[in-house]
C-alpha positions, 0 to 999 in steps of 0.5 A: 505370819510375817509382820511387815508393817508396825507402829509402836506408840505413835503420837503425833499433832501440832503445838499442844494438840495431838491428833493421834496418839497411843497408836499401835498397829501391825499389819501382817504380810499378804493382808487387806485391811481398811482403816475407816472412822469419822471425818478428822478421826486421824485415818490420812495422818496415820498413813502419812505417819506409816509411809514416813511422809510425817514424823511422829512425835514419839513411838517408832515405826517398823517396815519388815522389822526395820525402823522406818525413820532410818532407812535408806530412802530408796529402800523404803520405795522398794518396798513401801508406796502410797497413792494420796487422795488427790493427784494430779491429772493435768500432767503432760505425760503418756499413761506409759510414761507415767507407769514407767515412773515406779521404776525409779526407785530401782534405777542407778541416777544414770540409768533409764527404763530399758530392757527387764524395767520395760518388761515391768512397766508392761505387766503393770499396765496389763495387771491395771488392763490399761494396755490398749491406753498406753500411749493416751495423755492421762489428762484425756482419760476418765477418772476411773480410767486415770486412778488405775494408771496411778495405780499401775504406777505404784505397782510398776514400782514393785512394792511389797506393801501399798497404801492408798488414801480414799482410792474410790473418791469422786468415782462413779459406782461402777468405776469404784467397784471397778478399783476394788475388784484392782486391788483384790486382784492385787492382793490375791493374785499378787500377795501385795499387801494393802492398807486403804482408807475407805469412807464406804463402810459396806465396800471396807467390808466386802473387800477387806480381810480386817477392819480398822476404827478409828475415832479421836486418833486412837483405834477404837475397834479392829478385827474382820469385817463381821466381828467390827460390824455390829450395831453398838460399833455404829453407835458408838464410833459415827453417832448412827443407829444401823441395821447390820445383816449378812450377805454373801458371808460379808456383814452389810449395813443400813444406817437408820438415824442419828443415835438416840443419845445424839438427838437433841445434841450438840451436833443434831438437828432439830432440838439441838439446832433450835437450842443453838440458834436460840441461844437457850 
């Protein structure tokens, strides 16, 4: 399959302190694929590092086997969008005005939304089934409600390759399986390729075709949700003893405790946290 997005030897960090380094990564195109590790393993510099919104400090990265950190920046946004973890939904904009926005990067500086552009901005909202909502302030929606008009926008702008920084956060189950099913419909229906960071390690594996592990800035571990999902990979990458079984052909996990070697730690409770407060 064709690759569309590579990282070569990435190190990235600040003053003597790399946060990711010797980072190689190949997302193929049509792909869904989740990066998931622990808080501060890196997952949110990686996809800043990906979209070129942080230079790395050595090592390339290639968007269709173009070096990204030399292409034209309206280029890039053809092809390539993220959604961050946080917007902001305080905006004074119609959920239609706001969706018309993707269109920008393929707009001349003097050119407005008309005409085939109107017709995108249509699909979009009908693909996010946000129609009916249109013409709603996004400041009035619901949180699921507002993520999918963010995401009409990213798929307004037509890209061939979308990123998304914790797209379920802050929503109510309902609203995030709602998302996921978005997304998989994206991927499926529309053959976007998708890159998310996800802290739900069960929703990562029903709805991924690979998962990424992350720990200490490197990959630690990557492959299908069942080849990554055994319980040493808990152990070693979140410090958790886990039970792992099959469902609808999808590995899923329940986590049992700390890991043995973490009880009476530096980062436990009980022993280690006695230790620390005594000072013995």
């Amino acid at each position: 399959m064709k690759s569309v997005l590579k990282a070569e030897s990435i190190q990235f960090g600040y003053d003597n302190r790399n946060i990711v380094e010797n980072f190689d990564l190949n997302i193929q195109q049509g792909e869904m694929a989740s990066i998931v590790g622990p808080n501060g393993s890196g997952k949110s510099t990686v996809l800043r590092l990906l979209t070129r919104l942080a230079q790395p400090r050595s090592g390339v990265v290639f968007l269709e086997g173009e070096a990204l950190a030399r292409m034209n920046t309206k280029k890039v946004a053809r092809k390539l969008t993220m959604l961050p973890q946080i917007q902001d939904h305080n905006l004074d904009l119609t959920v239609r005005d706001l969706v018309r926005q993707g269109r920008h990067p393929h707009l001349k500086w003097y050119e407005e939304c008309r005409n085939e552009h109107e017709d995108i901005v249509d699909w979009a909202l009908t693909m996010t089934n946000l129609t009916e909502l249109q013409y709603r302030s996004i400041y009035t929606l619901s949180g699921g409600e507002r993520q999918r008009a963010w995401i009409a926008m990213a798929v307004a702008q037509t890209p061939h390759t979308l990123l998304l920084d914790e797209p379920t956060t802050y929503l109510d189950v309902a609203h995030q399986l709602e998302v996921m099913e978005l997304l998989q419909h994206l991927n499926r229906q529309q053959g976007i390729t998708i890159i998310m960071v996800l802290h739900d390690l069960n929703q990562a594996a029903r709805y991924s075709d690979r998962i990424i592990a992350m720990k200490d800035g490197t990959i630690v571990s990557q492959g299908t949700p069942q080849e990554v999902y055994i319980p040493s990979f808990f152990s070693q990458v979140f410090g958790i003893e886990a039970k792992v079984y099959e469902d609808e052909g999808k590995p899923v996990y329940t986590p049992r405790g700390l890991a043995k070697a973490k009880i009476g730690g530096e980062t436990n409770n009980g022993v280690g946290i006695a230790k620390a407060v005594s000072g013995n």
